[in-house]
mmCIF file of the N, C-alpha and C atoms, coordinates in Angstrom:
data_MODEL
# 
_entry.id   MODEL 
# 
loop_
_atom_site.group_PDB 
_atom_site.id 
_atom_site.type_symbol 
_atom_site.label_atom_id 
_atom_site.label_alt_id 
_atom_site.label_comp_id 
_atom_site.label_asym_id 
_atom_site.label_entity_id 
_atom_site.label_seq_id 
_atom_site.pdbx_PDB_ins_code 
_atom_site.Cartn_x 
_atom_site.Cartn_y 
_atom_site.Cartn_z 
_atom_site.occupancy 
_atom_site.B_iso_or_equiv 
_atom_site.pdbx_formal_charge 
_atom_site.auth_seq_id 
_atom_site.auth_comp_id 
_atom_site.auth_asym_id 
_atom_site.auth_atom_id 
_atom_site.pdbx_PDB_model_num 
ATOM 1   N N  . UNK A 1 1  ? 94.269  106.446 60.278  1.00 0.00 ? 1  UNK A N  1 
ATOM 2   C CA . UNK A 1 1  ? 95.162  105.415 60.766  1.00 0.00 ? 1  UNK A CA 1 
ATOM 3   C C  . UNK A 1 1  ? 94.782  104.087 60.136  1.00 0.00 ? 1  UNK A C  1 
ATOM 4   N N  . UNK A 1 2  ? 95.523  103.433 59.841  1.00 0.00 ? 2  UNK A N  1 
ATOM 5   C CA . UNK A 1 2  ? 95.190  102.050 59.729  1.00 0.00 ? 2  UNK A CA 1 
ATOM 6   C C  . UNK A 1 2  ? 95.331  101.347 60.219  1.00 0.00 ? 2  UNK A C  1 
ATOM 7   N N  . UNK A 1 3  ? 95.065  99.616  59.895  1.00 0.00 ? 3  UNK A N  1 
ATOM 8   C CA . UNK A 1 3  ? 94.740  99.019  61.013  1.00 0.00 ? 3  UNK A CA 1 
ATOM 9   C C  . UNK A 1 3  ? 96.369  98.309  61.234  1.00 0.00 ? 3  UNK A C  1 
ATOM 10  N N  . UNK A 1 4  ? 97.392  98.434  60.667  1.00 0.00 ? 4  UNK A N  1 
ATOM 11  C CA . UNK A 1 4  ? 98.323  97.758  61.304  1.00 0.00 ? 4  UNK A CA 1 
ATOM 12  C C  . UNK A 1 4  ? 98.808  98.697  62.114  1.00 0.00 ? 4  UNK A C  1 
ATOM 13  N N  . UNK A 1 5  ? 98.823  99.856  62.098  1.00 0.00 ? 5  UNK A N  1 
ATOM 14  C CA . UNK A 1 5  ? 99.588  100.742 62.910  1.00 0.00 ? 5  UNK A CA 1 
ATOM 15  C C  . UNK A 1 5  ? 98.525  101.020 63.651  1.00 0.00 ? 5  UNK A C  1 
ATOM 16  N N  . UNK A 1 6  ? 97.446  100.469 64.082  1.00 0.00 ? 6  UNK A N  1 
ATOM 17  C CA . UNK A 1 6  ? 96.454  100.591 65.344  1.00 0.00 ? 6  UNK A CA 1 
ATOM 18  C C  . UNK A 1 6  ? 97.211  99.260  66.236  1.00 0.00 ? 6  UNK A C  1 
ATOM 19  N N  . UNK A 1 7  ? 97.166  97.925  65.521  1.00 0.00 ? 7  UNK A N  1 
ATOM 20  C CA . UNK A 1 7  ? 97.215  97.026  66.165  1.00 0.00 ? 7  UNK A CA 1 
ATOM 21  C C  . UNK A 1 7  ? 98.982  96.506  66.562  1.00 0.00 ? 7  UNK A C  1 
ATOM 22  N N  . UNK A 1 8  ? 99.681  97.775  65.998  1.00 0.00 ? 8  UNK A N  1 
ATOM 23  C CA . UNK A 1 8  ? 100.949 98.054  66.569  1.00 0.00 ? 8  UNK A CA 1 
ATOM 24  C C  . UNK A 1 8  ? 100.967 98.629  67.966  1.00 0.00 ? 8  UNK A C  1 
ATOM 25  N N  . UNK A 1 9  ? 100.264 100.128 67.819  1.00 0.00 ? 9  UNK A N  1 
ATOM 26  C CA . UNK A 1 9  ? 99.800  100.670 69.034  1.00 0.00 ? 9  UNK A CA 1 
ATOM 27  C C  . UNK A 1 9  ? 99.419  99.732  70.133  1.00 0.00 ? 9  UNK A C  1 
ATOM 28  N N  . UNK A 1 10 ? 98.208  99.073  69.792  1.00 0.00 ? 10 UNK A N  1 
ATOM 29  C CA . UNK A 1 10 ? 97.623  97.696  70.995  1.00 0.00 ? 10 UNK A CA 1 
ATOM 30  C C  . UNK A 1 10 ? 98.533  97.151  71.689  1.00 0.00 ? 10 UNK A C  1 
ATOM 31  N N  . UNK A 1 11 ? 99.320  96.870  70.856  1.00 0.00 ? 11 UNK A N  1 
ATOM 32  C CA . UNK A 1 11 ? 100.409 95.883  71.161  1.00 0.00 ? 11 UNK A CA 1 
ATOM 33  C C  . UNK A 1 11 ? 101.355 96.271  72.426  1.00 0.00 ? 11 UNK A C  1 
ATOM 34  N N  . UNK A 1 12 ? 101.776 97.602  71.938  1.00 0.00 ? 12 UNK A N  1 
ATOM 35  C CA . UNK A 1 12 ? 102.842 98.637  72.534  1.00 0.00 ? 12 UNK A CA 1 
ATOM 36  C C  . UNK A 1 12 ? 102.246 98.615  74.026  1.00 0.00 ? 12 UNK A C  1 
ATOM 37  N N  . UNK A 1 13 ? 101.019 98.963  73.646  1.00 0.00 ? 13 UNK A N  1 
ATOM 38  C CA . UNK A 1 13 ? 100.060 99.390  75.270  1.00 0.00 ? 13 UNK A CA 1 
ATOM 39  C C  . UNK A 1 13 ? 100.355 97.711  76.093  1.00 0.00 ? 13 UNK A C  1 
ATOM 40  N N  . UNK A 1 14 ? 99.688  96.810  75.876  1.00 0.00 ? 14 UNK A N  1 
ATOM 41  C CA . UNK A 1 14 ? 99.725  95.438  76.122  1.00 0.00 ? 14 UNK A CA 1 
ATOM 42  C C  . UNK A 1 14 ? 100.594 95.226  76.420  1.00 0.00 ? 14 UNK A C  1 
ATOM 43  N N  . UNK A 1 15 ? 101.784 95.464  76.166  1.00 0.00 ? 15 UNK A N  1 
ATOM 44  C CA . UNK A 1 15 ? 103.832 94.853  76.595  1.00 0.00 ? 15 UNK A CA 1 
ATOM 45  C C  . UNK A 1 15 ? 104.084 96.075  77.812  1.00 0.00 ? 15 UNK A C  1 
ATOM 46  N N  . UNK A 1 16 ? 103.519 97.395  77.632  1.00 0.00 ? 16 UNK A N  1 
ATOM 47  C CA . UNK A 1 16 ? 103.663 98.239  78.738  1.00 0.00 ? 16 UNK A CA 1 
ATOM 48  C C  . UNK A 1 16 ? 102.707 97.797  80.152  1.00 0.00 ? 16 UNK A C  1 
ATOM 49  N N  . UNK A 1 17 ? 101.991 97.468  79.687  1.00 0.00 ? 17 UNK A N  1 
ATOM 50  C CA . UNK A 1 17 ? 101.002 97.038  80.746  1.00 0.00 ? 17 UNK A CA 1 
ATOM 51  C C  . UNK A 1 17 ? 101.056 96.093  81.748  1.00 0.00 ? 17 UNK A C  1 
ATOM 52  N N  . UNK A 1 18 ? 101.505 94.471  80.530  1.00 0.00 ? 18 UNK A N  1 
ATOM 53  C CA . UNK A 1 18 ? 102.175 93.614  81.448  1.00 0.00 ? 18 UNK A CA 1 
ATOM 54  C C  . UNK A 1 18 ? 103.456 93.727  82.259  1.00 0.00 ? 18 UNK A C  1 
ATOM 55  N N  . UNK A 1 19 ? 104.178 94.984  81.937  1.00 0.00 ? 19 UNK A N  1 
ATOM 56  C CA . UNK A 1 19 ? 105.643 95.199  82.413  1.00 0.00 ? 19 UNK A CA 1 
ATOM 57  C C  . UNK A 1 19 ? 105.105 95.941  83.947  1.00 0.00 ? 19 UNK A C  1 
ATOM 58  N N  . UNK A 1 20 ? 104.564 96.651  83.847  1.00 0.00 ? 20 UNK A N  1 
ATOM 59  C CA . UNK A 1 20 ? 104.117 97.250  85.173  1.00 0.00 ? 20 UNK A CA 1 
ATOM 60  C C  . UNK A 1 20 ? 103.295 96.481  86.173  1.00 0.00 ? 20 UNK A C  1 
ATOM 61  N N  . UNK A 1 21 ? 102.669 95.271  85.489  1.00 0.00 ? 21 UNK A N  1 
ATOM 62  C CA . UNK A 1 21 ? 101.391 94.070  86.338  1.00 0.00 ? 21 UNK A CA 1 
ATOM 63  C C  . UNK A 1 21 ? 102.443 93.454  86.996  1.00 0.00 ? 21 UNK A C  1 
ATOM 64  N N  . UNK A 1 22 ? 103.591 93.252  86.239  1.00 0.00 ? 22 UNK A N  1 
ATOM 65  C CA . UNK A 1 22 ? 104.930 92.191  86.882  1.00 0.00 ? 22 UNK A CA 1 
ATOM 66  C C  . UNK A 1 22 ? 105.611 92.765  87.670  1.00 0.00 ? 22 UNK A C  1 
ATOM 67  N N  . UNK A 1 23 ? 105.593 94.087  87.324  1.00 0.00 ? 23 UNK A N  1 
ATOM 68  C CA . UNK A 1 23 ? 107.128 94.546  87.827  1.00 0.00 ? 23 UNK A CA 1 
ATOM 69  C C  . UNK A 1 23 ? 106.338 95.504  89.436  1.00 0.00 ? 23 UNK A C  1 
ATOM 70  N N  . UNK A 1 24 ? 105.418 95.705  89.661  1.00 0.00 ? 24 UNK A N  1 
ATOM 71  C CA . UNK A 1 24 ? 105.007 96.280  90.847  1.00 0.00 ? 24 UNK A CA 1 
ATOM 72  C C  . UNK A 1 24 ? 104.953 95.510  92.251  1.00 0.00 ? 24 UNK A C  1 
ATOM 73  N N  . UNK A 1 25 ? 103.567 94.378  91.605  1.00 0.00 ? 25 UNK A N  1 
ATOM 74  C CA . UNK A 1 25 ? 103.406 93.454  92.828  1.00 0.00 ? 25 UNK A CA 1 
ATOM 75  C C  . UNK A 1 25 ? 104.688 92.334  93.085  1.00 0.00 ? 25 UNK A C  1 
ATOM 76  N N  . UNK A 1 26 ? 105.418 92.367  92.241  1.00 0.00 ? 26 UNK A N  1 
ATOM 77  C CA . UNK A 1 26 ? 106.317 91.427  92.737  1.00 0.00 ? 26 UNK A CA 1 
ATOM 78  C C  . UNK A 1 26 ? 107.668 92.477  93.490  1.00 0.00 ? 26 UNK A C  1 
ATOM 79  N N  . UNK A 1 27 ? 107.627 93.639  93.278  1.00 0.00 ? 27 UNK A N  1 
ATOM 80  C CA . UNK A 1 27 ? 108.599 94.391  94.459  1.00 0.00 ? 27 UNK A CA 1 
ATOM 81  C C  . UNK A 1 27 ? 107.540 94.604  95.293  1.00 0.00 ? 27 UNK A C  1 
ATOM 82  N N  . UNK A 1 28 ? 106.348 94.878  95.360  1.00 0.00 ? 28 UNK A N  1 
ATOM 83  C CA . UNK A 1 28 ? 105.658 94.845  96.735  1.00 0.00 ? 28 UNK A CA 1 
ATOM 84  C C  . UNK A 1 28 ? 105.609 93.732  97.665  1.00 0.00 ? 28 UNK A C  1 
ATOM 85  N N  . UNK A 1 29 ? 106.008 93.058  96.983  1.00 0.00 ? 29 UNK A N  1 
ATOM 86  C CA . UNK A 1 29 ? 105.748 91.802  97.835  1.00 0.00 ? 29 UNK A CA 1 
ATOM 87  C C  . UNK A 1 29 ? 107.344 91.327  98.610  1.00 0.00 ? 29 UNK A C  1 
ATOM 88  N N  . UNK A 1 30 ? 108.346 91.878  97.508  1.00 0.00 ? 30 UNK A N  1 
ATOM 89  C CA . UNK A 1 30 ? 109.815 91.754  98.135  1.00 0.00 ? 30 UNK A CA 1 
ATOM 90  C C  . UNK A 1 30 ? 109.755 92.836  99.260  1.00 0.00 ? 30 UNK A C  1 
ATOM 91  N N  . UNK A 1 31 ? 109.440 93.722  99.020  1.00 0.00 ? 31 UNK A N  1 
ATOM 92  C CA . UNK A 1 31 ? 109.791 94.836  99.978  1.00 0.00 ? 31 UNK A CA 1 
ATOM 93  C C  . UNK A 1 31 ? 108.722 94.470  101.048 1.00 0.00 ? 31 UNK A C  1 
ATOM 94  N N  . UNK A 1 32 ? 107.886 93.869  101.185 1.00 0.00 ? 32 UNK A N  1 
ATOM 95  C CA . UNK A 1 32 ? 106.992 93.531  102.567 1.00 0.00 ? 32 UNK A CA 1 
ATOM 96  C C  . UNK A 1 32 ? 107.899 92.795  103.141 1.00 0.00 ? 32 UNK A C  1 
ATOM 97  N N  . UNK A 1 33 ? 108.322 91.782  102.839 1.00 0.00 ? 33 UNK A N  1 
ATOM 98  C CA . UNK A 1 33 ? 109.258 90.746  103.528 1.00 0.00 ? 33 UNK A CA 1 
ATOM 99  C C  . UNK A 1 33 ? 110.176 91.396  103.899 1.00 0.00 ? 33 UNK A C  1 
ATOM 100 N N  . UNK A 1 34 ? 111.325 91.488  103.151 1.00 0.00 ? 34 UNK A N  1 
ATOM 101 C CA . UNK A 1 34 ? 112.010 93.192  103.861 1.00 0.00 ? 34 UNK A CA 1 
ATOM 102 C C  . UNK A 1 34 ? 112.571 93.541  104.927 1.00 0.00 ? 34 UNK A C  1 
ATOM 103 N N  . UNK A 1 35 ? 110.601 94.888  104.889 1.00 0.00 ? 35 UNK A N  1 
ATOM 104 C CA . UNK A 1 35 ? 110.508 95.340  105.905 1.00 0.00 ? 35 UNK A CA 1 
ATOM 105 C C  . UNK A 1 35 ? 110.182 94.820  107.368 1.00 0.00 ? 35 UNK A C  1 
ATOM 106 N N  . UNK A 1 36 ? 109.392 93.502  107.260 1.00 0.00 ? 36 UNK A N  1 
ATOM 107 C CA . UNK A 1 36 ? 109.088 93.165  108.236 1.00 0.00 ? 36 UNK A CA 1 
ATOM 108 C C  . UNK A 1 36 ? 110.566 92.168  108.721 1.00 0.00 ? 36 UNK A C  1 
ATOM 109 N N  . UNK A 1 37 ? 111.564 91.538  107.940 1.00 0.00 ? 37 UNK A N  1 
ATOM 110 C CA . UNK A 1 37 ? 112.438 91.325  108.419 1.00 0.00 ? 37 UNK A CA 1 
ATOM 111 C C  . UNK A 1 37 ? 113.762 92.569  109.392 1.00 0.00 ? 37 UNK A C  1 
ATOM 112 N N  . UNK A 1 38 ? 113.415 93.953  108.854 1.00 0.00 ? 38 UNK A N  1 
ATOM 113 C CA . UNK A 1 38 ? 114.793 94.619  109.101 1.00 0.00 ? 38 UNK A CA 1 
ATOM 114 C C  . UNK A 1 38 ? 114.393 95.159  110.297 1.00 0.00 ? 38 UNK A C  1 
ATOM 115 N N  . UNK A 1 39 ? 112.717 95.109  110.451 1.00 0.00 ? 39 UNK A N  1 
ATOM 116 C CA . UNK A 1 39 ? 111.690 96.000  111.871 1.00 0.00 ? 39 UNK A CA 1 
ATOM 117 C C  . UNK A 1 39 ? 111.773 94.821  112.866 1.00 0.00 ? 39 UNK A C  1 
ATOM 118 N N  . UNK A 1 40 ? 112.034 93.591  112.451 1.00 0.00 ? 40 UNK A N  1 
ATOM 119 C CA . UNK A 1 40 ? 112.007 92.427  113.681 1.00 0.00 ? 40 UNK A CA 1 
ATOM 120 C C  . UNK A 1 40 ? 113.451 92.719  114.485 1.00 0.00 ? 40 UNK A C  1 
ATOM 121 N N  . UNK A 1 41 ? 114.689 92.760  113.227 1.00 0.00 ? 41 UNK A N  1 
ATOM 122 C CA . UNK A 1 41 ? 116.464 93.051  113.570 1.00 0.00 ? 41 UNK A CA 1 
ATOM 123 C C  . UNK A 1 41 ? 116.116 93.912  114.644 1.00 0.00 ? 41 UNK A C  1 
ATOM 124 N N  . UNK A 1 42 ? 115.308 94.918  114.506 1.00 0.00 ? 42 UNK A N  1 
ATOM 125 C CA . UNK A 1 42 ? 115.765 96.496  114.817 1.00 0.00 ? 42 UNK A CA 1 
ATOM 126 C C  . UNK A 1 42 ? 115.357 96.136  115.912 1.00 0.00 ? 42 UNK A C  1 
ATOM 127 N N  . UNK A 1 43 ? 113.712 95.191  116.492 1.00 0.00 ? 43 UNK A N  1 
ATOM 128 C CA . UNK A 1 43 ? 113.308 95.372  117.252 1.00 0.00 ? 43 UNK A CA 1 
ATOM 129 C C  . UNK A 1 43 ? 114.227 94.227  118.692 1.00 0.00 ? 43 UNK A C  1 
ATOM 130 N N  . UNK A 1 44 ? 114.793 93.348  117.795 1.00 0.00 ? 44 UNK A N  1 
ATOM 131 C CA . UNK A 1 44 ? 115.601 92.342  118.452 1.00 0.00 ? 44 UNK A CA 1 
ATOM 132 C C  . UNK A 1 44 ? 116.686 93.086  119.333 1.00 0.00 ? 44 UNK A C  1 
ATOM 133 N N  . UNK A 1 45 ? 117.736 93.551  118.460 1.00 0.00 ? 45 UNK A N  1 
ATOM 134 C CA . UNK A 1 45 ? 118.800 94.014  118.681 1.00 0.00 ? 45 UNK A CA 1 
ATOM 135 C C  . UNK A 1 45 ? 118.703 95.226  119.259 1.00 0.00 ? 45 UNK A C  1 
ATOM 136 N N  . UNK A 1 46 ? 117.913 96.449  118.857 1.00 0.00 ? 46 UNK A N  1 
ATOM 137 C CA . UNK A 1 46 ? 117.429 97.342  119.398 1.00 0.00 ? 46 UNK A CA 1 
ATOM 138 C C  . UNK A 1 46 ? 118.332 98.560  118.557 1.00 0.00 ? 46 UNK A C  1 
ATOM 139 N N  . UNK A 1 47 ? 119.474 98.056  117.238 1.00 0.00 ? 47 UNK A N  1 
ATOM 140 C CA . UNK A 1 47 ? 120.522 99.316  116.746 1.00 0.00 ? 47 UNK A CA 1 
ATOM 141 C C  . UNK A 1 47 ? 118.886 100.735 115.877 1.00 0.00 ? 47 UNK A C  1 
ATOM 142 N N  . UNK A 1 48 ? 119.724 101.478 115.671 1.00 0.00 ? 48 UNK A N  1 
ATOM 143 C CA . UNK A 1 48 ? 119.134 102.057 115.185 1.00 0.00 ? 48 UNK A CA 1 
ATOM 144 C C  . UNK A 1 48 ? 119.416 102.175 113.796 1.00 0.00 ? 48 UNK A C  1 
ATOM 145 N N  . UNK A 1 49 ? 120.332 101.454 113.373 1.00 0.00 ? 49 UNK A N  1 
ATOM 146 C CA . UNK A 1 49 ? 120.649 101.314 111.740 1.00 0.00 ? 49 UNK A CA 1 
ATOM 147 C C  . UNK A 1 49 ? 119.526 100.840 111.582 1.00 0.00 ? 49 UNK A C  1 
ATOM 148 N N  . UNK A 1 50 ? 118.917 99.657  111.867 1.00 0.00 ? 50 UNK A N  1 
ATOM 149 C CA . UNK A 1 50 ? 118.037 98.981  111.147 1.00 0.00 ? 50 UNK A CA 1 
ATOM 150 C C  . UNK A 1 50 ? 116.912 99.366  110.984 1.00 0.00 ? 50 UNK A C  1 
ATOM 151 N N  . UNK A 1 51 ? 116.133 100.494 111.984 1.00 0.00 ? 51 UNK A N  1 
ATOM 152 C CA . UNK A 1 51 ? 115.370 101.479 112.123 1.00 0.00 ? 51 UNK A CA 1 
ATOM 153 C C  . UNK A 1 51 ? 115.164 102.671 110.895 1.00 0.00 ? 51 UNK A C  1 
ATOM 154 N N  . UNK A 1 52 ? 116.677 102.958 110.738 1.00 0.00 ? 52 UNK A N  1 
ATOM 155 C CA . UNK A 1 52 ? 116.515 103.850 109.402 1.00 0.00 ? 52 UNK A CA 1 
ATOM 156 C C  . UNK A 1 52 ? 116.480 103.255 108.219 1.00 0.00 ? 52 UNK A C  1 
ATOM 157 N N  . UNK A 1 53 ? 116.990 101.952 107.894 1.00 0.00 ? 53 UNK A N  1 
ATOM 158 C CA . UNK A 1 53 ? 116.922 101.154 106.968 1.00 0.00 ? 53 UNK A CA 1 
ATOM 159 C C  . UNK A 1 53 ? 115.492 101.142 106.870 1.00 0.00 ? 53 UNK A C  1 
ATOM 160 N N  . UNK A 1 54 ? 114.742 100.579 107.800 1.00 0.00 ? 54 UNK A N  1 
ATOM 161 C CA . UNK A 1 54 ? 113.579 100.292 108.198 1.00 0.00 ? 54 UNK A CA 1 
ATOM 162 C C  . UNK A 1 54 ? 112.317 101.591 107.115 1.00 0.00 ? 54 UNK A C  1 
ATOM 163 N N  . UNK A 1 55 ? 112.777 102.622 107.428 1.00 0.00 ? 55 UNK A N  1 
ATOM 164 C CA . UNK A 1 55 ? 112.106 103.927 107.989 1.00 0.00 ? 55 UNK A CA 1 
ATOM 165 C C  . UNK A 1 55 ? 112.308 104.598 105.651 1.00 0.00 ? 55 UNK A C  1 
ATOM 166 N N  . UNK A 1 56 ? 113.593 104.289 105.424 1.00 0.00 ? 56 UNK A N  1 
ATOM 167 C CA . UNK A 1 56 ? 113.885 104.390 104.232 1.00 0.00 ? 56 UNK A CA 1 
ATOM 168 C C  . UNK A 1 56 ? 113.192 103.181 102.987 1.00 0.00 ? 56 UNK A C  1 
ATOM 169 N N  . UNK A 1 57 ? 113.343 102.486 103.219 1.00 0.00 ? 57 UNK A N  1 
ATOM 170 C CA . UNK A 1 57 ? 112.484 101.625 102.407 1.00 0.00 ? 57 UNK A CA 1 
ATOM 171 C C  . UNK A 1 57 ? 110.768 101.398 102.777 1.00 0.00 ? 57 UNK A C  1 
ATOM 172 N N  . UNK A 1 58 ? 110.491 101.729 103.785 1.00 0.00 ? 58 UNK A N  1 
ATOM 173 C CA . UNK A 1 58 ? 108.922 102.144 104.304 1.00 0.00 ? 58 UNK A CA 1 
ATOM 174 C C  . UNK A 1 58 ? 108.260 102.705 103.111 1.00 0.00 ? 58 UNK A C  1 
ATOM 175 N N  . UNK A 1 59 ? 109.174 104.322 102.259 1.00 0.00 ? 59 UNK A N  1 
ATOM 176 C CA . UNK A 1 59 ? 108.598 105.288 101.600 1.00 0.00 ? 59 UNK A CA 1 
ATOM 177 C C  . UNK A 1 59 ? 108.249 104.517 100.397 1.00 0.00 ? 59 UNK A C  1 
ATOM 178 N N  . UNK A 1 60 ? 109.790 103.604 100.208 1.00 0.00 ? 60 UNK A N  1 
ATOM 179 C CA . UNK A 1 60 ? 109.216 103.404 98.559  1.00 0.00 ? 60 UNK A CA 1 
ATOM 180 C C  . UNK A 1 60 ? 108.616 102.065 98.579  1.00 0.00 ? 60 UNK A C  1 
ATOM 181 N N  . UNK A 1 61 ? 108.332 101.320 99.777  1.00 0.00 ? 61 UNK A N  1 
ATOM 182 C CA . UNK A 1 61 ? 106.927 100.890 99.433  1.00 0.00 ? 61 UNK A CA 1 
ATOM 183 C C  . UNK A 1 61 ? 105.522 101.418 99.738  1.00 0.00 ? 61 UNK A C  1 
ATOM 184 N N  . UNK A 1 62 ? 105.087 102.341 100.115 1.00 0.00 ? 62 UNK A N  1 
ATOM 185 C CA . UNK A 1 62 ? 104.432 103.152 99.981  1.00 0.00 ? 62 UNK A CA 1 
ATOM 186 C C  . UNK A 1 62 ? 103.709 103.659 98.851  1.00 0.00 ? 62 UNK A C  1 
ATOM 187 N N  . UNK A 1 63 ? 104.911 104.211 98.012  1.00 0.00 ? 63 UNK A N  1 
ATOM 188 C CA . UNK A 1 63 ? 104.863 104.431 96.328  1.00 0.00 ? 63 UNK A CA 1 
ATOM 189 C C  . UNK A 1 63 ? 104.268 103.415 95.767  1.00 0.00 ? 63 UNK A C  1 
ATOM 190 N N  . UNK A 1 64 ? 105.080 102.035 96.119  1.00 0.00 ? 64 UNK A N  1 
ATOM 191 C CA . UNK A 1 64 ? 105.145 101.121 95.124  1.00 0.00 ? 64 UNK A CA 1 
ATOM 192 C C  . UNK A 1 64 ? 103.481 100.614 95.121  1.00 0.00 ? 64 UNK A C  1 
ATOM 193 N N  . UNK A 1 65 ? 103.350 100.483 96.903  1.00 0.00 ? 65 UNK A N  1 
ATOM 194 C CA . UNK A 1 65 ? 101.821 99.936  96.902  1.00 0.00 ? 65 UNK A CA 1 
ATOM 195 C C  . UNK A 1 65 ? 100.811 101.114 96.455  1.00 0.00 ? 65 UNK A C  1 
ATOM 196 N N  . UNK A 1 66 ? 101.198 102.187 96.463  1.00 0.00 ? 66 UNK A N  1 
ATOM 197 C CA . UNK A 1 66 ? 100.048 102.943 96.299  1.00 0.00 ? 66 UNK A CA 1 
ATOM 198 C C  . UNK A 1 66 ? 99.979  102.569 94.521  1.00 0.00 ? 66 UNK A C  1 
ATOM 199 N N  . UNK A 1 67 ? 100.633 102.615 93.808  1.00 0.00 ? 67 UNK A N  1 
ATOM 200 C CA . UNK A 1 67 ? 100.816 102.461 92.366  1.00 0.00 ? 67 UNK A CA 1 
ATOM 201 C C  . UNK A 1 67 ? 99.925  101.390 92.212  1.00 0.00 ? 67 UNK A C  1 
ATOM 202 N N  . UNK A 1 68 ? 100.023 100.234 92.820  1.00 0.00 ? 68 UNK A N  1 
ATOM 203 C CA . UNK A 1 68 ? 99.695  98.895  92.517  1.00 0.00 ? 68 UNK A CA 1 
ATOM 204 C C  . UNK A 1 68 ? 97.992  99.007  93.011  1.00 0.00 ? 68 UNK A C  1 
ATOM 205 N N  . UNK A 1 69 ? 97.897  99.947  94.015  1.00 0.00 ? 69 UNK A N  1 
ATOM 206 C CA . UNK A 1 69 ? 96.237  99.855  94.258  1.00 0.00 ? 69 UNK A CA 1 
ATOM 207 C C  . UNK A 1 69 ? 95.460  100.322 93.472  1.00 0.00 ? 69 UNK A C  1 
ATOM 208 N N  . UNK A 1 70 ? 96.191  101.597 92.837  1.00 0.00 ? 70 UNK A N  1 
ATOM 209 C CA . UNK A 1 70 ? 95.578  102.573 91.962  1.00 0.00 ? 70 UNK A CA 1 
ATOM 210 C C  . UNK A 1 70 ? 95.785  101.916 90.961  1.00 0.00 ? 70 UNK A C  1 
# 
């Protein structure tokens, strides 16, 4: 290999890397707010829409945070 097509590679890794540093914690952090807004509705009002809303976006932050810890 040589070295421009190493420091192509680098590169590639580096633009993938920062895309996932950005793109995780900043939906973890949307989806906390969220959830704790749609679990306050649910708990206010008492519907159960907001419960499953609630209950459905729970999972994929779950994912999202587990991604971001690991």
């Amino acid at each position: 290999m040589d070295s421009s097509s190493v420091a192509e590679l680098s590169r590639w890794q580096f633009a993938i890397t920062a895309i996932f540093h950005m793109t995780f914690p900043a939906l973890t952090v949307g989806l906390s707010v969220l959830l704790a807004v749609t679990y306050t509705v649910y708990v206010r009002t008492g519907n159960p829409l907001y419960l499953q809303i609630f209950r459905f976006w729970k999972k994929i932050f779950a994912v999202g945070f587990g991604l971001g810890v690991r």
